[in-house]
FIKOLZA-1660 file (N, C-alpha, C; in steps of 0.1 Angstrom, whole numbers, plus 5000, padded with zeros to 4 digits):
% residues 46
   i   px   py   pz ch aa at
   1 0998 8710 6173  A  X  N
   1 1012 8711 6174  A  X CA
   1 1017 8726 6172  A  X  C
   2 1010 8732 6161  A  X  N
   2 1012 8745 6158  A  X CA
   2 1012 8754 6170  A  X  C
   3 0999 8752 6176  A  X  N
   3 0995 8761 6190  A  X CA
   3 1007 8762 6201  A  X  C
   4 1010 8752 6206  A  X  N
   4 1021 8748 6210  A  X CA
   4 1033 8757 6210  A  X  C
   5 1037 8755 6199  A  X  N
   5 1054 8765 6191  A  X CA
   5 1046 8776 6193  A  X  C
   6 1038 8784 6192  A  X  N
   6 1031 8797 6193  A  X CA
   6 1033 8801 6205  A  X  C
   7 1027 8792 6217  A  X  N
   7 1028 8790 6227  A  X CA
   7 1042 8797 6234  A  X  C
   8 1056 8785 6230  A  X  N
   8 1069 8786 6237  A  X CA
   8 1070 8804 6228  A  X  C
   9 1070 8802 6216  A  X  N
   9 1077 8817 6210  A  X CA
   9 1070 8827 6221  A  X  C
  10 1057 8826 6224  A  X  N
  10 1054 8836 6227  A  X CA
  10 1058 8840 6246  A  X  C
  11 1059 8831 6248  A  X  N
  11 1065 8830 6266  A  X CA
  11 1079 8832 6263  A  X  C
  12 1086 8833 6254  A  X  N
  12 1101 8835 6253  A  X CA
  12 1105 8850 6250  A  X  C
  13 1095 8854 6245  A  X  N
  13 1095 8866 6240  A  X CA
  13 1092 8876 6250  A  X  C
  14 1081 8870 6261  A  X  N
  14 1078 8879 6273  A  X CA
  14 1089 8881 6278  A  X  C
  15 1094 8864 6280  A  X  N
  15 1107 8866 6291  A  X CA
  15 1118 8876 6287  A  X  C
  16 1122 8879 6272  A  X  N
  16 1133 8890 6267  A  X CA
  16 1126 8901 6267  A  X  C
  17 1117 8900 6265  A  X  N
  17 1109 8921 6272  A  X CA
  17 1110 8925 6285  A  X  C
  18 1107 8915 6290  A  X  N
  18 1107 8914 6308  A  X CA
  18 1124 8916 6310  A  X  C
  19 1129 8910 6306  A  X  N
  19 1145 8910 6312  A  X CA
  19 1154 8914 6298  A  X  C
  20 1160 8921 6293  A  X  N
  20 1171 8926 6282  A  X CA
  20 1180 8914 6283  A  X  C
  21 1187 8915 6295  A  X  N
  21 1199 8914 6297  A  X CA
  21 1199 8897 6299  A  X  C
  22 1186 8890 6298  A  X  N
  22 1185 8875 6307  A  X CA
  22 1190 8867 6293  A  X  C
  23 1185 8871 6281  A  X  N
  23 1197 8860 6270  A  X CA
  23 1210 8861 6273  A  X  C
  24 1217 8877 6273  A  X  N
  24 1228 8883 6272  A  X CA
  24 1236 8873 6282  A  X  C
  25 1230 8870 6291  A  X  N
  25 1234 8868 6305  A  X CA
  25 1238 8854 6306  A  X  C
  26 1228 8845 6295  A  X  N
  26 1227 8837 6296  A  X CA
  26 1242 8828 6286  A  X  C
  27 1239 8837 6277  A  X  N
  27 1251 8833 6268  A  X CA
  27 1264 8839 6271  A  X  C
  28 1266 8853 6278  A  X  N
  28 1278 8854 6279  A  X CA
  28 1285 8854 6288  A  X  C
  29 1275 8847 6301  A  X  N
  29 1281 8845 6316  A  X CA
  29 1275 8858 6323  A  X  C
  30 1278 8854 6334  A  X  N
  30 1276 8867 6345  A  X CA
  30 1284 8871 6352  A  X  C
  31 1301 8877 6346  A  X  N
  31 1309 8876 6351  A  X CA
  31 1308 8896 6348  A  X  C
  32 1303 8903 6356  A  X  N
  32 1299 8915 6348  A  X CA
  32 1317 8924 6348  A  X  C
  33 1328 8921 6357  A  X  N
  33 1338 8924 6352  A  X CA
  33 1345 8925 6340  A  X  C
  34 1342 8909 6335  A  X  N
  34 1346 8905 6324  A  X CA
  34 1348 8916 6310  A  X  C
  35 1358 8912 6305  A  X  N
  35 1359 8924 6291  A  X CA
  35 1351 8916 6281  A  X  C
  36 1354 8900 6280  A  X  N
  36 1345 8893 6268  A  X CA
  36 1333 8897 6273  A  X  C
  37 1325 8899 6279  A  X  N
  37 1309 8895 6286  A  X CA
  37 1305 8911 6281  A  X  C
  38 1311 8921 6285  A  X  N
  38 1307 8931 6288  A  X CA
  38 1308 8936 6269  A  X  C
  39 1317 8927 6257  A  X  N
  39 1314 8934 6247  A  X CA
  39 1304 8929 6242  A  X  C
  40 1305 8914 6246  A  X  N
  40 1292 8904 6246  A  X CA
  40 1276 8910 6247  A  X  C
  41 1277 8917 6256  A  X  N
  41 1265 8921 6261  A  X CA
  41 1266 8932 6253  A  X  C
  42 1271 8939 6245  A  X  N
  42 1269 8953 6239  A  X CA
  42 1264 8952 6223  A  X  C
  43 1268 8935 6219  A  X  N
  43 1260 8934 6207  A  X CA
  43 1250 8930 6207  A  X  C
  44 1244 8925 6222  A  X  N
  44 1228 8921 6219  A  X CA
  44 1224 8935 6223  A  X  C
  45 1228 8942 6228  A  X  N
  45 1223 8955 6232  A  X CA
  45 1222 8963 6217  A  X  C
  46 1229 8963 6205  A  X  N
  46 1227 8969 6199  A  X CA
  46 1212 8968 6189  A  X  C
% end
């Protein structure tokens, strides 16, 4: 079961090195106009 969770953490963690912006995106829309999105996206960026 352990191996597993090791497993997901670690393919999740590829996917956020591989892509920055793909949580950001995910949570704060992809409306890249947007004023909410765009501050959104500047605190995962920090």
């Amino acid at each position: 079961m352990k191996r597993i969770i090791m497993l997901l953490i670690l393919v999740v963690t590829l996917l956020v090195l591989a892509r920055p912006n793909f949580i950001s995106s995910i949570i704060c829309g992809k409306n890249e106009g947007d004023i909410f999105r765009s501050s959104c996206v500047d605190l995962f960026n920090k």
